[in-house]
N, C-alpha and C positions, 0 to 999 in steps of 0.2 A: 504493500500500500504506500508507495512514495510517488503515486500519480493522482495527481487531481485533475477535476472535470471530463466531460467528453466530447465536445466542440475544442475547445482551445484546452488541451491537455499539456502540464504541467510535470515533472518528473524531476526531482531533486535530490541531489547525488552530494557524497561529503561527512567528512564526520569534523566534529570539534577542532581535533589535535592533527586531522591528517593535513595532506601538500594544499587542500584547495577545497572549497565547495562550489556548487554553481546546481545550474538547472536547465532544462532540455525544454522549447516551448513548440509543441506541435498543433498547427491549425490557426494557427495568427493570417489576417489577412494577407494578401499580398497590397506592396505598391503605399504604404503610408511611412513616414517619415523619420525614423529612429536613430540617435545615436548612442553613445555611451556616457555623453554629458547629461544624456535627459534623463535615464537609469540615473545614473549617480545621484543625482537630486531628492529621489526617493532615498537612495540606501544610504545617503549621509543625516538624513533624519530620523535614523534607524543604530547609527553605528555606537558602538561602544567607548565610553573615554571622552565624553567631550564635555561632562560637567563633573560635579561631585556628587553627583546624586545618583550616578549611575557606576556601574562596574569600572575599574581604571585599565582594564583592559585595553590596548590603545591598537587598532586595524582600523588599518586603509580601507577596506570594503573596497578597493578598486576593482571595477567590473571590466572584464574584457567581452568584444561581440565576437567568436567564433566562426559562427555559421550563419547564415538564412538572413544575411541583411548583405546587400551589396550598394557602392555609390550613395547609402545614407538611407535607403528605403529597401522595408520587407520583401523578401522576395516568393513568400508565399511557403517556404519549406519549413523545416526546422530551426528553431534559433538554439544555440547553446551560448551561455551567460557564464563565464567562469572569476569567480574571485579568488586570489588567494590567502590564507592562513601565514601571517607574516607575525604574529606577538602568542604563540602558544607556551606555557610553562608548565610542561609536563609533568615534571617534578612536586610539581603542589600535589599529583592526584597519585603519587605513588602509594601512601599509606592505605588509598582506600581500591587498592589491587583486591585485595583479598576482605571488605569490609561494604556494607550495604550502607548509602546513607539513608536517613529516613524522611521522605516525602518527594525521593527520586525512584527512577524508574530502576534502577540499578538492579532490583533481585528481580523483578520481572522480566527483564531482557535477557539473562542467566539463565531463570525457568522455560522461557521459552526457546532461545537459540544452542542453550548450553556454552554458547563466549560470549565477549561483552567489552566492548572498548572503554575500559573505566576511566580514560583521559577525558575530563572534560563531561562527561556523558558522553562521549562519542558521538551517536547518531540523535539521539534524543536531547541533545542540547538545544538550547536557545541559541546556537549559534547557526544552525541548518536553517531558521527564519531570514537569515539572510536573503537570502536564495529565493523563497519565499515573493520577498519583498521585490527582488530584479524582476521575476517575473510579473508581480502587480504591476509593476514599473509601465512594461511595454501595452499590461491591458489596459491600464490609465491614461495614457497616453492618447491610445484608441479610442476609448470612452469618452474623454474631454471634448474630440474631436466629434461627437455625436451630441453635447451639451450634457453630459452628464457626471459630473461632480460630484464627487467625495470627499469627506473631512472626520475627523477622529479627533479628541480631545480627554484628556483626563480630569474628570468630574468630582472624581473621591479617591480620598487614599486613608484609608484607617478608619471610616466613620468621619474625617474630616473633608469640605468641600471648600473652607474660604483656601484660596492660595498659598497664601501665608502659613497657615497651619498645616496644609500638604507637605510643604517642602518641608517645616521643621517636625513634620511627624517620621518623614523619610530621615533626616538626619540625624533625630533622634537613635531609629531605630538603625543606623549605622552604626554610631558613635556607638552602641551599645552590645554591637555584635548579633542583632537580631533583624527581622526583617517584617516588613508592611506588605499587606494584601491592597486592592483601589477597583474603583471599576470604570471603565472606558466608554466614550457614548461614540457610536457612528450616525454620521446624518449621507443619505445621498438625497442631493435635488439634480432636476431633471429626468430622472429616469422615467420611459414612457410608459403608460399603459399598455397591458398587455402580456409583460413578460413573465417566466413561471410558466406551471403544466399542472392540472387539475392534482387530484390524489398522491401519487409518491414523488410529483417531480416539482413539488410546492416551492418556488422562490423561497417562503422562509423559512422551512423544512431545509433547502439549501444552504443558508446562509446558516444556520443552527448549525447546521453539521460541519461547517466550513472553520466558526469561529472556535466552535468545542474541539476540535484539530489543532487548538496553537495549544501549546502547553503553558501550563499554569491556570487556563479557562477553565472554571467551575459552575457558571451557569449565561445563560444568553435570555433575555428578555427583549423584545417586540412591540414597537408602541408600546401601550401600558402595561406589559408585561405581566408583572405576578399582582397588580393594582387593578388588573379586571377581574378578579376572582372577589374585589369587593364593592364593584360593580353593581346596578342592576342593567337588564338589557336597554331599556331608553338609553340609560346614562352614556353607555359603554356604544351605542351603535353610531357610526360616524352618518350623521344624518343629513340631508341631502338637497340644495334647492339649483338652481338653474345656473347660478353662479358657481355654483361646486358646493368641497364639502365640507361642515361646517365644525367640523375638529379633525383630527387625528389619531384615536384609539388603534388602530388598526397598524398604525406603523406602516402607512403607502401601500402593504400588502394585504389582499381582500380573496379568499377562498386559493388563496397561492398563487395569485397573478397581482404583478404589480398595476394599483389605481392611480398613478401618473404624478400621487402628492409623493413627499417626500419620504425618504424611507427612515426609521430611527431605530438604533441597534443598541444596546448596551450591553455591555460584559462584567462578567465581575471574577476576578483575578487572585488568584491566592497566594499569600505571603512564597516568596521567592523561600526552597527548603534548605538552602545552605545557610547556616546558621553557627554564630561561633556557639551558642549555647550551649553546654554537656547534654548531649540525649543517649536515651539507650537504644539498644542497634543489635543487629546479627553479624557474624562474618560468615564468609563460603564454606568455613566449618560448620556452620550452626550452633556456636557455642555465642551467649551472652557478652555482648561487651558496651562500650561505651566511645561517642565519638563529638568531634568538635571541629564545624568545617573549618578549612582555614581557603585563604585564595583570594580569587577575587570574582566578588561576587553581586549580582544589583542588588539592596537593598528592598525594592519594589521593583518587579519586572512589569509593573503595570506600565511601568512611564514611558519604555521602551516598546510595548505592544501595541500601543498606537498606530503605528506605520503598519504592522506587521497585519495587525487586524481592516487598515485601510486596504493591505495588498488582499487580504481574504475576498474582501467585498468585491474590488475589481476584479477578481477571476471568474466569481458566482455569478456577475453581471454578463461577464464579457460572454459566460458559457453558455448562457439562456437568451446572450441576444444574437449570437449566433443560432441557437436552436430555433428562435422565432424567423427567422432569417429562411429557414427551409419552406416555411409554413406561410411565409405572408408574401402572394404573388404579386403586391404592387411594393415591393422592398427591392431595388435593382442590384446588383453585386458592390459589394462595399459599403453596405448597408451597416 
């Protein structure tokens, strides 16, 4: 499962501590306009090491275009997107060769594959969201060019939402060797009516499954999310006069097709598990021990999910308005 979507297909290659990561983009138009500065733009909003609030990690994120762009424009084949792995310290993650930590994926990728690249997480790092990101890069790109706009922003971090107390809840919870949970909102506007596919192929059925795919995601809310359950149906129905419609409950998505208002996302993100704290733990014996991450590590990985969660949204977009694209015979190619 390291391929997303089935229009514009996705396929992300790389581990934490290896040469490089990157990503394979099959089904992207042909003939529209890309370079490596426009990617960049994306993934330096993304990168690690550029405040104190985040990992001090310090990578270029520099994207190279490989394949399927020639003279500056798509040329309808594959693209391959490669960054390389230029600040890895291996050495931080020796002790926990033989040691699980707790609220990483670590014993589960052991149980299942029986090895396990304990540098970094290896494959299940937040460092493979790169890759992620370069890909949203080229479907945003696309999308802008059709009027449709996306934006992410960080709304809460810890139960706290003035700004002020985010960041010092974040530096708190550094300074102290511990870590914050937050939760992220996405808005798209412009997106048209129409897109999505009735029963299992639901736009936000999509997008659910797109955001609960980035790690550290603990739950996805929809317009009013888990606040329609205290609802009654008046309240909660987005009601309707000639002018449009006269709220939003719905989240721009109505029976799984998007209704052309805007779309609104929120996520909600779990304290990053590296932790200097003492917790207790297993090792690949199965014997009782005790562990204390050290490294470097975000604080709140919500702050950094932003981007990552924008690239979500632009692949889900890109891949159902390509599937609408089949189906709508006055859409001309390049649609």
């Amino acid at each position: 499962m390291n391929t997303f979507g089935s229009n514009f297909k996705v396929t992300t290659f790389g581990e934490s501590h290896g040469a490089a990561i990157g990503v394979v983009i099959d089904g992207c138009p042909p003939g529209f306009s890309i370079s490596e500065t426009d990617i960049q733009i994306f993934l330096d909003k993304r990168r690690p090491g550029q405040s104190d609030l985040v990992t001090p990690r310090q990578e270029a994120d520099a994207v190279q275009i490989l394949s399927g762009v020639f003279e500056g424009k798509t040329l309808g084949t594959p693209i391959c997107l490669l960054i390389h792995n230029t600040s890895m310290k291996s050495s931080d993650y020796n002790e926990l060769k033989e040691i699980f930590r707790p609220g990483h994926a670590d014993r589960g990728y052991l149980q299942k594959y029986g090895i396990r690249d304990h540098r970094g997480g290896g494959r299940s790092s937040g460092r493979e969201t790169a890759a992620r990101v370069a890909a949203g890069a080229v479907a945003r790109l696309y999308l802008q060019k059709k009027g449709i706009i996306i934006s992410g922003s960080l709304i809460e971090v810890h139960g706290e939402k003035n700004p002020d107390a985010i960041e010092k809840a974040i530096r708190d919870a550094r300074d102290t060797g511990e870590s914050v949970g937050g939760i992220v909102q996405l808005q798209v506007s412009g997106c048209p009516a129409g897109l999505g596919d009735p029963v299992f192929g639901k736009l936000d059925a999509r997008i659910a499954y797109a955001m609960m795919g980035i790690g550290g995601v603990k739950a996805v809310e929809i317009g009013s999310g888990v606040q329609a359950s205290k609802m009654i149906g008046s309240e909660h129905n987005d009601q309707m006069t000639p002018e449009g419609y006269c709220s939003n409950h719905a989240g721009g998505i109505l029976g799984g097709i998007s209704t052309g208002q805007e779309i609104l996302v929120r996520l909600s993100v779990k304290p990053t598990p590296s932790v200097r704290t003492l917790q207790r733990t297993i090792g690949t014996d199965g014997y009782e021990k005790t562990l204390s991450v050290h490294g470097r590590h975000d604080p709140c990985i919500a702050v950094r999910i932003v981007p990552v969660a924008e690239a979500m949204m632009a692949l889900v977009l890109m891949d159902v308005l390509l599937e609408q694209r089949k189906i709508d015979p006055d859409k001309k190619p390049g649609f």
